[in-house]
Each structure stands twice: as C-alpha cells, then as structure tokens.
N, C-alpha and C positions, 0 to 999 in steps of 0.2 A: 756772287759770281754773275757776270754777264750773261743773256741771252745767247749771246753768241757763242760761249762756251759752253752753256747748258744745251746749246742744240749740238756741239761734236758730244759731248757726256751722250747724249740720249742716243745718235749715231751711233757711237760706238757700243751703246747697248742694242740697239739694231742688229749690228754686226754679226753681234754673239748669240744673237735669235737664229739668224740665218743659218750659221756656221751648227749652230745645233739642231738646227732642223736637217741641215745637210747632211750631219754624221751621224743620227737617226737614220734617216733613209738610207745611207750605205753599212751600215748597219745590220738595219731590216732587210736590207737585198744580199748580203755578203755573207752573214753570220756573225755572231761574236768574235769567233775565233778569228777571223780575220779583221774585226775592229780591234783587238787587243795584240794582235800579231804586229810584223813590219810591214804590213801591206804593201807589197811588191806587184801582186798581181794589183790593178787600179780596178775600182768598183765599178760595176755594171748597175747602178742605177740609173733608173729613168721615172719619168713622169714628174710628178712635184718635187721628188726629191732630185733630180738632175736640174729641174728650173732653180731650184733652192740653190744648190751650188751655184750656178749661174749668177744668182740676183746676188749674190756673198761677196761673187770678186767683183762683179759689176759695181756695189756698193762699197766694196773695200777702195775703189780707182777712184771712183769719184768722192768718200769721204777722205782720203789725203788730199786730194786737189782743196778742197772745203779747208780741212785742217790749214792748208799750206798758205790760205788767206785770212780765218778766223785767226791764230795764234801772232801773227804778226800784228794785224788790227788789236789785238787784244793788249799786246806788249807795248804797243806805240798808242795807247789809250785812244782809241778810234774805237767809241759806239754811238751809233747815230743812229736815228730813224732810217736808213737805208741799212746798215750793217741788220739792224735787227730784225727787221724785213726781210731783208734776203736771209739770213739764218732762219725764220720761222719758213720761208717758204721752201728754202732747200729740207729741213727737217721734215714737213710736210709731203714736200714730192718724194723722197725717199722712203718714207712709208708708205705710201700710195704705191711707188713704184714696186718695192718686193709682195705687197699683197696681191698686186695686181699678176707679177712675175709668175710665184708659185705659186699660185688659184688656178694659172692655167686660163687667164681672159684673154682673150683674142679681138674682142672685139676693133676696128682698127684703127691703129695709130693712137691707143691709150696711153698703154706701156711707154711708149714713144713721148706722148705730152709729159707724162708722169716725169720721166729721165731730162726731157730738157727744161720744166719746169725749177727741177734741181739744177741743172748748170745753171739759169738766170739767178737764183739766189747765190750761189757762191760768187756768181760775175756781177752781184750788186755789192757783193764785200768787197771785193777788187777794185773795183772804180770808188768806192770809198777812199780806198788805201792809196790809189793813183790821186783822191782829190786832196790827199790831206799829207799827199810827199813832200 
C-alpha cells in the first residue's frame, strides 16, 4: 500500500482516538445511563473533552478533503515525491494538531500552524493530481 494511503489508514485511526476520547469525556460528565440511553439531552462537557470533540470534527473535515485527493491520486497511480510529502506532512500536522487541541496549548497561533500545515500537505496532493491531468 502507498504512503499515501497508509497516511488516510492512520487518519482515520486518529479519528477514532478522538471520537473515544470525546465519548469518554461525555460520559464522565453525563453518566452511563445517559451514554447508553438516546441522549437527547446533548452533553455538557467541557475542558479537554469538549476540545476533543472539537479536534474530531475539525479532523473528520479535513481528513475527507485529504481522502478526496489521496484515493483519486491513488486510483489514477499518481505517487511522487510531492504526493508522499504532502501525505507524511498532512499525517504529521494532524497529529500535532489534536495534541496540541485537547492538551489545552494556547500558546499562539500553534494550533493555527499545526491546521494549515495539514491543508499544504493535502494541497501538495492536489497539485500532483492537477499536474498529471
């Protein structure tokens, strides 16, 4: 398997860190009974576990966008040094990016580099796939 698909494989084990971290924390804030219910009333978590949520759909948006470049390049056998590159560097900022989310770093405009570090790796997939239309 390519790089580039090993880096959505490991996104999308990303995903399910977050999504578990998230439902942990609403959990621990809610109770069982309402993690196992239909939870209608919506969780009142906060602190890491409300950033958790947060970094889950922030990285759910941006891992389709990813996907929606990697699986075509993959299909139409486009891997290059730029494809691969930008997949190690979006995989990279993306974990950077939720660590940095729910730890609760502030320091500024990390989170920010982390995030747009990942769009230039999926936008160097892209321009692959533009260069080899």
């Amino acid at each position: 398997m390519t790089v580039e698909l090993w880096s959505l494989v490991w996104g999308g084990a990303l995903l399910f860190i977050l999504i578990a971290l998230s439902a942990n924390a609403n959990v621990s804030a809610m109770g069982m009974g309402w993690g196992i219910g239909n939870r209608d009333e919506p969780a009142k978590t906060t602190g890491w576990g409300a950033r958790a949520r947060r970094a889950y759909i922030n990285h759910l948006e941006n891992l389709l966008i990813f996907a929606c470049f990697a699986v075509p390049a993959h299909l139409a056998g486009i891997s290059t040094e730029l494809t691969v590159l930008g997949a190690q560097i979006f995989l990279i900022a993306r974990i950077a990016y939720a660590i940095i989310y729910v730890a609760g770093w502030t320091v500024a405009g990390v989170r920010t580099i982390a995030w747009a570090a990942g769009v230039v790796g999926y936008a160097m997939i892209f321009i692959a796939l533009l260069m080899n239309a």
